[in-house]
C-alpha positions in Angstrom: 0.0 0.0 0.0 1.6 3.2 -1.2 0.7 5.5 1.9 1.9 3.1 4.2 4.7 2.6 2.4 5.8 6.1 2.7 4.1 6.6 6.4 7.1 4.2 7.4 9.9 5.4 5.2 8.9 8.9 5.6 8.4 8.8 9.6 5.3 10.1 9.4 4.0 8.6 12.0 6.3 9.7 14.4 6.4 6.0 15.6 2.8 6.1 16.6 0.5 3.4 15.4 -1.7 4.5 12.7 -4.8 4.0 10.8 -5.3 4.1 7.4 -8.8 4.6 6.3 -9.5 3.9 2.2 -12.6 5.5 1.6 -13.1 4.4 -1.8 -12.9 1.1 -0.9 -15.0 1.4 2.2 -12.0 -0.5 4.8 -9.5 0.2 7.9 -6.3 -0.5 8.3 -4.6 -0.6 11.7 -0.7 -0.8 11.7 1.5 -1.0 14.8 4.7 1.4 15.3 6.4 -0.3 13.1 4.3 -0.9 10.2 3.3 -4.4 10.7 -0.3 -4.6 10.3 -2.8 -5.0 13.6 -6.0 -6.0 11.3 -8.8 -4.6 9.1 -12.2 -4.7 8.8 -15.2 -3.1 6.3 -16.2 0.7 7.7 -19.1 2.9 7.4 -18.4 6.4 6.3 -20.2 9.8 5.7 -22.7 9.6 3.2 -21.5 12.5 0.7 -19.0 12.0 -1.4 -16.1 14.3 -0.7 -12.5 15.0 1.2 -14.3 18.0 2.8 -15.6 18.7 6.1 -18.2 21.7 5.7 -17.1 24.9 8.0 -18.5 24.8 11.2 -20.0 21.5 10.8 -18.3 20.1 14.3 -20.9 23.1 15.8 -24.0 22.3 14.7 -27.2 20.0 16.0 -27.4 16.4 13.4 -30.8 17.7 12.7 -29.6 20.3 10.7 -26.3 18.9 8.8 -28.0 17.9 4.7 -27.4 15.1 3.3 -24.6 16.3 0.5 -22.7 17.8 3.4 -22.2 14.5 5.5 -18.7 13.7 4.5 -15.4 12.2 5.7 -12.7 14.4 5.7 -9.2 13.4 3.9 -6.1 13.8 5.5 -4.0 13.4 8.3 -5.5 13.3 12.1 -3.6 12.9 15.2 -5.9 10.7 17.2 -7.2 10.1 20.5 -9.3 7.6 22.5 -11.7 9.3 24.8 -15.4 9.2 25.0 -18.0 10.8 23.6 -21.3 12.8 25.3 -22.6 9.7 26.3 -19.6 8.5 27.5 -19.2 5.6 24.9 -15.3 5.2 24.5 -14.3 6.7 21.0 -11.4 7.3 18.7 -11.7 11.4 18.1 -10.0 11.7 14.4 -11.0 15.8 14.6 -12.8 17.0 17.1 -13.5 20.4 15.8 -15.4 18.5 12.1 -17.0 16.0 15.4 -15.4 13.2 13.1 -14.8 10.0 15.1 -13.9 6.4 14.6 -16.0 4.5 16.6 -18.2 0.9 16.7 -20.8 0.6 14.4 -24.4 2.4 15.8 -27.0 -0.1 15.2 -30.0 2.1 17.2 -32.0 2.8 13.7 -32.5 -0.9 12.5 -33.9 0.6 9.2 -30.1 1.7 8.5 -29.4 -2.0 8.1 -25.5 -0.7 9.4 -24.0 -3.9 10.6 -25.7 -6.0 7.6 -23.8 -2.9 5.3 -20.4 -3.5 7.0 -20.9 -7.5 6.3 -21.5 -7.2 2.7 -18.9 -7.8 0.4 -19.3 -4.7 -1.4 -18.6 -0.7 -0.3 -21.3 0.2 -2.4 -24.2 0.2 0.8 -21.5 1.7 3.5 -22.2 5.4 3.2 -24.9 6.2 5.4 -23.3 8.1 8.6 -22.8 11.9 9.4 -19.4 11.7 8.6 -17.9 9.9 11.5 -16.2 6.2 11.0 -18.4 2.9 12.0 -16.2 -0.2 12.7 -17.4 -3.2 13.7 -18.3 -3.7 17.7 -14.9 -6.4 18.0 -12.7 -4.8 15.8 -13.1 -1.7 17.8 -12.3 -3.5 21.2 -9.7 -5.9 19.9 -7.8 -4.0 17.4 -8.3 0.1 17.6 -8.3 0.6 21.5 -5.0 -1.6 21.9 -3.1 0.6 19.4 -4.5 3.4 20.9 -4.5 2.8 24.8 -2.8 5.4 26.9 -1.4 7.3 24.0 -2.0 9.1 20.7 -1.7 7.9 17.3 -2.2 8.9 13.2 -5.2 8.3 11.3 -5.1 8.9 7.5 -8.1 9.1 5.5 -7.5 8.3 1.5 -9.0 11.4 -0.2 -11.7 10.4 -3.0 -12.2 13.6 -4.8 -8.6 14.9 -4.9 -5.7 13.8 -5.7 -3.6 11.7 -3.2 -0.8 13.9 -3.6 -2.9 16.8 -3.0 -4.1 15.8 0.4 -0.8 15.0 2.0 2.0 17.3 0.3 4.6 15.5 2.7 3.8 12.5 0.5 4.1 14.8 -2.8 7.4 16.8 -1.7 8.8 13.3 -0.8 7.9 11.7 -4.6 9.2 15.0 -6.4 12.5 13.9 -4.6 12.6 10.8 -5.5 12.0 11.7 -9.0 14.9 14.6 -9.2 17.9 13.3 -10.8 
């Protein structure tokens, strides 16, 4: 995987584990420190299309937030367990966009959310506000241990842009590698 790829050669992750989230292809990725992958698993993502969190969104009541405007940022998030209003343990990606990684909310049963994360395509796994759904286990057994008592990276593959746009780290560190 080319990001993770240059997440490790680069440093990027300032030896942190990190996450990275392919939005096109609906899936996490969980790496240790070191690059050696923790697990994956299917996710549920914003329903709009876009690399874009809408000004202010992170502000305003979920009753008011439209449907084109419920998207899941690109980029690159330093991340922290916590918990949220209700005091459900979470994985805050950007607080200020209220963009979390967290297990899969399953109170609207017309949403269908876990059947979406269990079928084999990402065609059905936009439906949320923006945040991240995981499954309930891969949650407890693979994103809190990497995070536990520390911080960590979470990069979310742009699907609008250009990759190289979204992280210029990455791009600065190809034009170098391409100079002769």
């Amino acid at each position: 995987m080319q990001v993770a790829d240059w997440v490790l050669n680069s440093g990027n992750n300032r030896h942190l584990s990190f996450v990275i989230i392919d939005k096109k292809n609906a899936k996490a990725f969980v790496f240790h420190p070191d690059g050696q992958l923790r697990g994956a698993a299917a996710v549920l993502l914003g329903e709009a299309i876009g690399d874009d969190s809408v000004p202010g969104i992170g502000e305003r009541a979920l009753s008011t937030i439209l449907p084109e405007e419920r998207t899941t940022p690109a980029g690159r998030f330093v991340a922290r367990l916590d918990r949220n209003l209700q005091g459900k343990d979470i994985l805050w990606v950007d607080y200020g966009a209220a963009i979390s990684l967290h297990r899969v909310v399953t109170g609207n049963p017309k949403e269908r959310r876990g059947k979406r994360l269990a079928t084999p395509s990402s065609l059905d796994n936009r439906i949320s506000y923006g945040c991240i759904n995981v499954p309930v286990v891969f949650f407890n057994n693979v994103v809190t241990p990497a995070f536990k008592n520390t911080k960590g990276i979470v990069y979310i593959l742009p699907e609008t842009r250009p990759l190289l746009h979204v992280f210029a780290d990455m791009r600065a560190a190809e034009q170098a590698r391409l100079q002769p």
